[in-house]
C-alpha positions in Angstrom: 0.0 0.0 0.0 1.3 3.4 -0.8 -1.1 5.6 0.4 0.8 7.7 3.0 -1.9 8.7 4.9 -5.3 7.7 5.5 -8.4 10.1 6.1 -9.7 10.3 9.2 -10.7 13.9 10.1 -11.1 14.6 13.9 -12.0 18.0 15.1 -13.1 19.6 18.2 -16.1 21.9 18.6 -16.0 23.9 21.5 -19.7 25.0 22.6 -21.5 22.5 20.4 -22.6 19.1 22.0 -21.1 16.1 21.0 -19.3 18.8 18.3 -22.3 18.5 16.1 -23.6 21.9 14.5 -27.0 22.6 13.8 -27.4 22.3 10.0 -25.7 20.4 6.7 -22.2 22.5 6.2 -22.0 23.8 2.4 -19.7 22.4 0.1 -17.5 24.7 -1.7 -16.0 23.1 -5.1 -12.9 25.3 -5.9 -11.9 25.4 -10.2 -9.8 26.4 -12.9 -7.1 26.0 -15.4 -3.4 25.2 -14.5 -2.1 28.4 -14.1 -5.2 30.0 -12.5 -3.5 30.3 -9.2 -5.7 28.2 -7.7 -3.1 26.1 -5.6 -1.7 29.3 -4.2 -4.8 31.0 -2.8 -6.2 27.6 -1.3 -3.1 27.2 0.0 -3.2 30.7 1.9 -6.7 30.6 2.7 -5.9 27.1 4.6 -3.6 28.7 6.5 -6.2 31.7 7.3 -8.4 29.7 8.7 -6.4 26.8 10.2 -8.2 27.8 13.6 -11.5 27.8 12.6 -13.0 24.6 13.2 -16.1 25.5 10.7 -13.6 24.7 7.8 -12.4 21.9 6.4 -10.1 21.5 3.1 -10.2 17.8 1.7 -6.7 16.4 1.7 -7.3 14.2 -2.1 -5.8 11.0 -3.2 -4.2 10.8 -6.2 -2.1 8.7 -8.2 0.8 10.4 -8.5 3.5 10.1 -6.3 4.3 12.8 -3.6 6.8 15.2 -5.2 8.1 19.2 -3.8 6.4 20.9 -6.9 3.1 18.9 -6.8 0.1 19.3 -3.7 0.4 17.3 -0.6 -1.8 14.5 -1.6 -2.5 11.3 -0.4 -0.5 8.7 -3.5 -2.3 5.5 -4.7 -1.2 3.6 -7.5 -4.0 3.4 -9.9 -4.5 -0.6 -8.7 -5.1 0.4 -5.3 -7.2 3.6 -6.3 -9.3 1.3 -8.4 -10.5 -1.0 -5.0 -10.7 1.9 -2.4 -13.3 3.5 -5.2 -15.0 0.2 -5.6 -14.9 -0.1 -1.6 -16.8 3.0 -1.5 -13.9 5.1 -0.1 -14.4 8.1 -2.2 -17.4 10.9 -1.7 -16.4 12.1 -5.5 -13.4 11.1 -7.5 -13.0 11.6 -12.0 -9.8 11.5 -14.0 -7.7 13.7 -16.0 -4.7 14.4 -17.4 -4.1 10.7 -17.2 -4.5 10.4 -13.7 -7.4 9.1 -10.9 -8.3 11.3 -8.2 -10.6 10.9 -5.0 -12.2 12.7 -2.1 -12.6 10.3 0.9 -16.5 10.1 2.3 -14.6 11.0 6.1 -15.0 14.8 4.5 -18.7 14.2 3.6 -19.2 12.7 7.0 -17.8 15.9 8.3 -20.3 18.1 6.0 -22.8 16.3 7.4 -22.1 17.6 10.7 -22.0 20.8 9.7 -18.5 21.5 8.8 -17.7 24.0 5.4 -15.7 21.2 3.6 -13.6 22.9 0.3 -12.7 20.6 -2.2 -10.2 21.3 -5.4 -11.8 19.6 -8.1 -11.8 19.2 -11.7 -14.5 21.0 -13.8 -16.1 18.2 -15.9 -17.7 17.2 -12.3 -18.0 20.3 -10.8 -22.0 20.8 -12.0 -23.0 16.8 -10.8 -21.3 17.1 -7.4 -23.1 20.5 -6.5 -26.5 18.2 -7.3 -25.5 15.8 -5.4 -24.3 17.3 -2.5 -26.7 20.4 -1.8 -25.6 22.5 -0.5 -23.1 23.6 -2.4 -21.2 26.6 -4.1 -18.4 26.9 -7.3 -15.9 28.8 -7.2 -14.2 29.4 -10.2 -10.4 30.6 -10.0 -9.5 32.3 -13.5 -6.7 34.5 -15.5 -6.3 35.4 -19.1 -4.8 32.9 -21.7 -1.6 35.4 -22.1 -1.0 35.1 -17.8 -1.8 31.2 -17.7 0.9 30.7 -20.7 3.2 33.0 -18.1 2.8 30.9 -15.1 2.8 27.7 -16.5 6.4 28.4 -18.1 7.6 29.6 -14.9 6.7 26.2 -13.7 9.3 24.8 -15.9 7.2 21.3 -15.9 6.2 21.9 -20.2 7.9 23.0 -23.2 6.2 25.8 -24.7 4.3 23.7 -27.1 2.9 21.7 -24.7 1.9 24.8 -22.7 0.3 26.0 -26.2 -1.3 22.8 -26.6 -2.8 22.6 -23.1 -4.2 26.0 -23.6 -6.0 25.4 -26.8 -7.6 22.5 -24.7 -9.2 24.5 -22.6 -12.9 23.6 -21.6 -15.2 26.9 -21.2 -15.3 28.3 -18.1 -18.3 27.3 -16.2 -19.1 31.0 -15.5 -22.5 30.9 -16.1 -23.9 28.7 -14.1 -26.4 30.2 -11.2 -24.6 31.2 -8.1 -21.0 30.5 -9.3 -18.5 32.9 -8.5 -15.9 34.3 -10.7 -12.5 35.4 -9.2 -10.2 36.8 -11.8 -7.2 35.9 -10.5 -4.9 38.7 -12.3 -3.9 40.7 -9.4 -1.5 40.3 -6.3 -1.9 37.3 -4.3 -3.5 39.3 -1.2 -6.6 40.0 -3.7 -7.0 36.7 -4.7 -6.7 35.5 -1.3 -9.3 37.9 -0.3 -11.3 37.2 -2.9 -11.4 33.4 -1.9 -12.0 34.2 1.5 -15.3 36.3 0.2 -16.1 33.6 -2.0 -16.0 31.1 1.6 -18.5 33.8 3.4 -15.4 34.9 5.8 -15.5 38.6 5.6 -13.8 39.4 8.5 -10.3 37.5 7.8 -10.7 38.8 4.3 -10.9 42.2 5.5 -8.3 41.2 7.5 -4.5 42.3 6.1 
């Protein structure tokens, strides 16, 4: 087994019996192209609220070995990925790029005690899993073409025809769906990071410098 950690989210409530709250927590389902930033602002926004008990980011599994320039992710070769998903392990999972990933159902369990439980997903399921899991918001992360070609070549991980050609692949933006939000994601880290933290309903720490 490769998987380096198992899900098994534990967290304290202070004030609330048996650390139940009163009502279904939301779902937020985070988007958008490589580039987008998206990796970044979760990643400060995690550490925002990292004392906040209400919020929960979903560690995934994926099958990709654990590497410095990649997520910290739970690895799975596709083998074992296959029978955790037929075991039922996995709240949502979809592929791309060539590889499987999975959200454990210990984060749904944790919804379903009231908990605000953020999840980085792909778009093509995006739609389906705010159906499923009501309720549930999108949050789509975005930039222009000309600053996703930037970032991505900074990245040093594609040639520049691959970076062309994984542009040109680009699905549409889901920005048109009812109650989506859009954050452009063109400016200084601090906005979109503020703009996340909007997008989450936490005002105050967004407000916050």
């Amino acid at each position: 087994m490769s998987i380096t950690r198992r899900i098994t989210p534990s967290f304290g409530v202070s004030g609330r019996k048996d650390g139940v709250l009163a009502e279904v927590g939301t779902l937020f389902l985070v988007v958008g192209p490589s580039g987008a930033g998206k990796d970044t602002l979760l990643d400060r926004v995690r550490e925002k609220l990292s004392g906040d008990d209400r919020y929960v980011f979903a560690r995934r599994v994926i099958t990709r070995p654990a590497a410095p320039d990649h997520e910290d992710h739970d690895s799975a070769t596709p083998e074992e990925f296959d029978r955790l998903l037929e075991e039922g392990a996995f709240c949502l999972s979809w592929e791309a790029h060539g590889l499987k990933y999975g959200i454990p159902v210990a984060y749904e369990a944790e919804r379903q005690k009231g908990r605000h439980v953020v999840v980085n997903v792909s778009r093509q399921i995006a739609v389906e899993a705010r159906k499923r899991f009501a309720p549930a918001r999108i949050v789509v992360v975005t930039a222009p073409k000309e600053l996703l070609a930037a970032r991505l070549s900074l990245r040093s991980r594609e040639s520049a025809t691959e970076i062309k050609a994984r542009l040109s692949r680009l699905a549409p933006e889901i920005t048109d769906i009812d109650g989506a939000v859009i954050i452009e994601n063109s400016g200084s880290v601090a906005d979109g990071v503020s703009a996340l933290l909007k997008a989450l309903n936490f005002r105050d720490l967004a407000a916050a410098p």
